[in-house]
N, C-alpha and C positions, 0 to 999 in steps of 0.2 A: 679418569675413566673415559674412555673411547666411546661417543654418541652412535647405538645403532638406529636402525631405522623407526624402530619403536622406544627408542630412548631419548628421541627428540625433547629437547628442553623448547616451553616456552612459555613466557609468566609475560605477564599484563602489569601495568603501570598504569592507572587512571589519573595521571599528573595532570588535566585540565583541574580538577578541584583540590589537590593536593597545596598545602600550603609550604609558599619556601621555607627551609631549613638552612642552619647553619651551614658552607659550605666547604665540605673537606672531602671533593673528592679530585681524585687523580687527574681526571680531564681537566677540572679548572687549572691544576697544576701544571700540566700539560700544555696548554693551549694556550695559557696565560688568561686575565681576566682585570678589571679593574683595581681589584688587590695587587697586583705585579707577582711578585713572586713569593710573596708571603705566603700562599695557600700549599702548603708543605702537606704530607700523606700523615697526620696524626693517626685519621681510622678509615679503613678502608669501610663501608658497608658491606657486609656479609649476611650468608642465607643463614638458616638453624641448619644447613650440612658442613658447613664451616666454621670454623673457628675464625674471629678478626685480625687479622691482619697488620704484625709488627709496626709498629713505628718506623719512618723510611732510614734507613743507616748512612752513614756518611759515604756520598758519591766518592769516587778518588777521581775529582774532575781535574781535566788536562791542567798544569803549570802555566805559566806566563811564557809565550813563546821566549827563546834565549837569543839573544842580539848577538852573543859575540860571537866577532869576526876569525875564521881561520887564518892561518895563512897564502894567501891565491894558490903556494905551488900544493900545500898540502890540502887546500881543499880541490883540487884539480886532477890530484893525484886521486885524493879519497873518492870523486866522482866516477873517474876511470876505472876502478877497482869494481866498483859497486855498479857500472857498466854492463863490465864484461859477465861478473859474477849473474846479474840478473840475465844477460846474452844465453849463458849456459845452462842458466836457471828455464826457460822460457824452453830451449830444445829437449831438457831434458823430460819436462811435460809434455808436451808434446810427443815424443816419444811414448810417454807411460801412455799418455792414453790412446794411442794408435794400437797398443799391443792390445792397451786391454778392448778396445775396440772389435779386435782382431778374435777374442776368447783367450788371449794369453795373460793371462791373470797375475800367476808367478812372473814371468818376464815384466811388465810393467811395476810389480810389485818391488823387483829388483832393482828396479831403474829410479825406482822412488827412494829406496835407500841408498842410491850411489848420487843423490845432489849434496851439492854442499851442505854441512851442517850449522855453516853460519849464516845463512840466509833466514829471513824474517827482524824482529822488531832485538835493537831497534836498528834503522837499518833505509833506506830510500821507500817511496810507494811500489816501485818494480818488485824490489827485495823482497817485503812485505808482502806485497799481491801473490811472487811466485810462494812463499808461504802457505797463505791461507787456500790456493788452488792444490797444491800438495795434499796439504791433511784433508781436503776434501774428496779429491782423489784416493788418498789411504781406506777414508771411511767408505769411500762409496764400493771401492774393492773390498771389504771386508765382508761386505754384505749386508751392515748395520744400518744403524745409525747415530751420531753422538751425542746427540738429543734426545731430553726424557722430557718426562712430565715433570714442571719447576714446583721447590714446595716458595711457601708465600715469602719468604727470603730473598730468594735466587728471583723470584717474579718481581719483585720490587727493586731490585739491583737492575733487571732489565727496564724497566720502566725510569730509574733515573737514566740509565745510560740511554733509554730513546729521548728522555727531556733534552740532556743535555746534546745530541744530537741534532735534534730539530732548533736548539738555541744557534747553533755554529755552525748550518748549513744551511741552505735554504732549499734540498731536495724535498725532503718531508711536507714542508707548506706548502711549496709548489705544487706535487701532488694531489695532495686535500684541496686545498683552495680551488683549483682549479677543477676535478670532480665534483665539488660543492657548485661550485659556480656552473657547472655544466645544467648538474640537477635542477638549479631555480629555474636556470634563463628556457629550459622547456616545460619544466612540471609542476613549477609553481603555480601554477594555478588550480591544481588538484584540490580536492577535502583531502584527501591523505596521502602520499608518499611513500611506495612499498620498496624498500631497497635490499636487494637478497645481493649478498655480497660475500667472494670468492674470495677475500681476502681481509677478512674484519681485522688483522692485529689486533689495536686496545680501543678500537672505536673512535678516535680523537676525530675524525672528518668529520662522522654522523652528530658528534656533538656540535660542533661547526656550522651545518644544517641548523640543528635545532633552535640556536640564536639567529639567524640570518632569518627563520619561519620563523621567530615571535614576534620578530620588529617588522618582518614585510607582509605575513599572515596572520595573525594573531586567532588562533583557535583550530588552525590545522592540525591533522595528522600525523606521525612517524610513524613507519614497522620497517623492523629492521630484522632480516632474516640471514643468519650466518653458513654459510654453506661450507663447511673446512671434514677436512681427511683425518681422522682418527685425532683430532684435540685434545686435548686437558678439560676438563670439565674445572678446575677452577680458576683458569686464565676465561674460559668463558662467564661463570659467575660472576667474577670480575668486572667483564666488560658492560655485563646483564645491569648490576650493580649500580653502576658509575654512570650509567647512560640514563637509568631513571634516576637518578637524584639528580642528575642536569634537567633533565626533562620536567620532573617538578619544582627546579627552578625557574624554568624557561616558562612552563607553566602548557605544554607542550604533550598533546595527548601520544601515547607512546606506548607500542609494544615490542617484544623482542623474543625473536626462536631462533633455535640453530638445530642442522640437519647436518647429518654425517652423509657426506655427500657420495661416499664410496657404497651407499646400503641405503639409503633414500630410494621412497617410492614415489616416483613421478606424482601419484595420485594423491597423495598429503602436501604437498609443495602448493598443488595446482585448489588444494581445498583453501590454504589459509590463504592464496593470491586472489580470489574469487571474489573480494570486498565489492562493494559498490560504490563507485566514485574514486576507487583505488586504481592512483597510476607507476605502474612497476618500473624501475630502473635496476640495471643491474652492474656492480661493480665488478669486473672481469679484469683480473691480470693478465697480459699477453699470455706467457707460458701457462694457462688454464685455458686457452680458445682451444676447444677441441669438438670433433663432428656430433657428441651426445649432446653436450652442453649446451651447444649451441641450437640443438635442439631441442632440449626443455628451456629454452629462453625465448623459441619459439613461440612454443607452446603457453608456457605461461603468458602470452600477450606484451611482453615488456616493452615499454616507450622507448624504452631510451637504454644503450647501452655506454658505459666508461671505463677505456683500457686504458692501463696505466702499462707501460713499457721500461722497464727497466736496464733493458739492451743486455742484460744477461742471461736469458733464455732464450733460444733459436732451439727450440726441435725442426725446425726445417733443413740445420746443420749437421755434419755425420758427428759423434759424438768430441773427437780429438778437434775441430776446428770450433765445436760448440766452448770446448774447456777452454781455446782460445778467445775467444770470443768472450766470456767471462773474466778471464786475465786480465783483458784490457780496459773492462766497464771495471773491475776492483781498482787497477790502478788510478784510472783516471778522478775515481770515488778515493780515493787513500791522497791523493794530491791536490784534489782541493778542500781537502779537510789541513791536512799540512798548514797551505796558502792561509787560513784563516785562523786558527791557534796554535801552530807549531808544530814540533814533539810534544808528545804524551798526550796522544789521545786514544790510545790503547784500550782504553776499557770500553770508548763505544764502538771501536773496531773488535776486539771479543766476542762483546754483547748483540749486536746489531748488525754490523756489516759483516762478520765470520758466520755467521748462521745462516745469511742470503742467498749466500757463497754457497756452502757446501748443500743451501736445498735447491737450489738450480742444477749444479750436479749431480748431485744424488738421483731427483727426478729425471734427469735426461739419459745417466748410466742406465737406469733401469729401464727406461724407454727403448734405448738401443740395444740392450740383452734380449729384450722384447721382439725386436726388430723394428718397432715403430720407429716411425718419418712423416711426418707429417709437413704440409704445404706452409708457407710464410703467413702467420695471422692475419694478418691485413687479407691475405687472397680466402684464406677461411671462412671470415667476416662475409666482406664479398660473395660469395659464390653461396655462402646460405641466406642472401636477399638481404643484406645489410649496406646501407650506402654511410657513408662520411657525415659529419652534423656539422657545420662551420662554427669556430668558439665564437664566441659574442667579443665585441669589442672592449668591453670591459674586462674580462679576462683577459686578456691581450694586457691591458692596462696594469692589472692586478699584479700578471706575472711579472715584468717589468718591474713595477713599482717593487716587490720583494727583493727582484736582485740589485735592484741598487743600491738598497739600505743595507745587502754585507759589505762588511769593511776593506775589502781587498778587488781588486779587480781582477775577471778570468770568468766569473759566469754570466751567462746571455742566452736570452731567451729567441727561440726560431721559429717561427711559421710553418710548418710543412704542410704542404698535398691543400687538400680541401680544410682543412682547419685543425690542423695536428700541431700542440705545442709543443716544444721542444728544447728542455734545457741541460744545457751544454756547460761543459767547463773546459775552456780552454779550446781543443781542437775534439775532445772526448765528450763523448752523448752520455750525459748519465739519466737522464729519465725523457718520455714522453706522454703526454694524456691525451687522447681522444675520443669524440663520442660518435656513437653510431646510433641506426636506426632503423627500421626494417621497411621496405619499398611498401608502397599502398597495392601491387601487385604480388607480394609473395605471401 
């Protein structure tokens, strides 16, 4: 069910006196933990609106890459083939979404039925990427969306497919870790940590925090306040869930709300940020920097902002160089996933990277039927009194340290601007993190 503005969820955790329990939940599973990998999803904690939570089913995790060798002319040959096909693939996009760009709906509709039928899996990362930018295209022309609310099954199948994801990449930790790390190196020194975040997924960073505050704070604060568009109330449960039973491990005083942020009234936002001693950060995905937002971030006083970039969102692009633009951050994500366990990883491309996909498009088709255009985040940022925050040296350190322990060489971490991380695979940017902060004059 869809949070309106009076339906705001938010329950209290008194985990400074709570005593640890046995530990079965998803984040340690997640994140990993002393146990290694032992701490499997037996039972999820659930409210009395819920029923618990299947036992986790068998991942169908990717095969052992396959060694054998083709023969040069016919793998040479295969290469060329699968070239040209993605060549064609790539204009013929491009195409659809100029029409539909344009209000021709049918026409681009047409043009999406006249690609090859054999393009996608299994098949190159080009192949693949013109793929999942297609159906995402179909959906966003339909007018839909192919996305529901998951029941506790389907949630759980996602949830392995983000584990096994975050095991065989290093984009996901890079992320976290380094948003985590932004958090301490300014706000640690708070009684409490208010983090209203535009992008909670299953919460695994904030649990992240909450070990890093037991060992460096011991008695500090969390609130974690969820800001998302028409959600599932029981992927938020979920997160509600899993976050205090870390929390009462950690031993970690902790609360948690979330606000539908499309019917949110400034004025309850601004009630539960009003703590004393509370210092707000806010987790802001690039494609969410827009002129309200960035006004109730304002307003709510927040220290410190962290945008996470994922180079597939550009509303500052007309919509068909946007769809491009997305093509190229899928591919570059589909081949260093490759580089690292082969074929068959399909089910966290499904799960995880086809869903990215198609809500980057979805949200910028609709932008641009809209007619919205909006300026380059970064200048956004800027121009509502926000400056750059340099990472800390340690981060620097962190990020580094993660990419060298994948097993394959092609990801590296970048420096940009005044302290923009930036990691790359290959010659492709797949994410960046940066933190902001508002001038002592605005």
């Amino acid at each position: 069910m869809p949070l309106g503005a009076a339906e705001a969820c938010c329950w209290e955790a008194p985990c400074a006196a709570a005593q640890p329990q046995e530990d079965n939940t998803f984040l340690r599973w997640i994140i990993g933990g002393d146990d290694g990998s032992s701490a499997v999803m037996d039972h999820i904690p659930a409210s009395s609106a819920h029923q618990p939570l299947p036992s986790l089913p068998p991942l169908d995790t990717p095969p052992p890459p396959n060694f054998a060798l083709k023969p040069n002319a016919e793998a040479e040959a295969e290469a060329a083939n699968d070239g040209t096909t993605a060549a064609l693939a790539v204009e013929q996009l491009a195409e659809a979404a100029t029409l539909a760009e344009a209000g021709d709906v049918l026409g681009a509709r047409e043009t999406l039925l006249a690609m090859a039928p054999d393009i996608g899996a299994p098949g190159t990362p080009l192949l693949r990427s013109a793929l999942y930018l297609k159906d995402a295209l179909r959906v966003a022309l339909s007018g839909s969306s192919s996305s529901s609310n998951p029941n506790s099954v389907v949630l759980i199948k996602k949830l392995g497919a983000y584990k096994a994801f975050s095991e065989i990449s290093p984009v996901l930790q890079f992320a976290h870790f380094t948003c985590v790390q932004a958090v301490l190196d300014h706000l640690a020194a708070a009684a409490c940590i208010h983090v209203l975040d535009l992008d909670i997924g299953v919460g695994d960073q904030w649990a992240s925090l909450m070990h890093k505050l037991a060992r460096r704070r011991p008695g500090a604060a969390l609130k974690v306040t969820a800001l998302v568009s028409g959600t599932a109330s029981l992927e938020l449960q979920l997160v509600h869930d899993n976050l205090s039973s870390f929390a009462a491990e950690t031993r970690v005083q902790f609360r948690f709300a979330a606000f539908n942020l499309d019917a949110v009234n400034p004025a309850e936002l601004l009630a539960i940020a009003a703590g004393e001693g509370e210092a707000i950060a806010v987790h802001l995905p690039a494609g969410s920097v827009r002129g309200p937002v960035l006004e109730l971030v304002r307003r709510l006083g927040a220290k410190l902002v962290v945008s996470v970039d994922r180079g597939c969102d550009r509303g500052e692009l007309p919509f068909a160089a946007h769809l491009l633009q997305a093509f190229q951050w899928c591919a570059s994500m589909l081949e260093s996933m490759d580089a690292v366990v082969g074929a068959g990883s399909d089910v966290i491309e499904r799960l995880v990277i086809q869903p990215r996909v198609e809500s980057c498009v979805l949200r910028r088709y609709r932008a641009a039927a809209n007619g919205e255009k909006t300026p380059p985040w970064r200048a956004m940022l800027a121009s509502a009194g926000f400056v750059p925050v340099p990472a800390s040296s340690f981060a620097e350190a962190q990020a580094d340290s993660l990419v060298k322990k994948v097993p394959v060489r092609g990801f590296r971490v970048q420096k940009r601007g005044a302290g923009e991380l930036v990691l790359h695979w290959q010659r492709g940017e797949l994410l960046s993190v940066s933190a902001w902060r508002l001038t002592s004059s605005s």
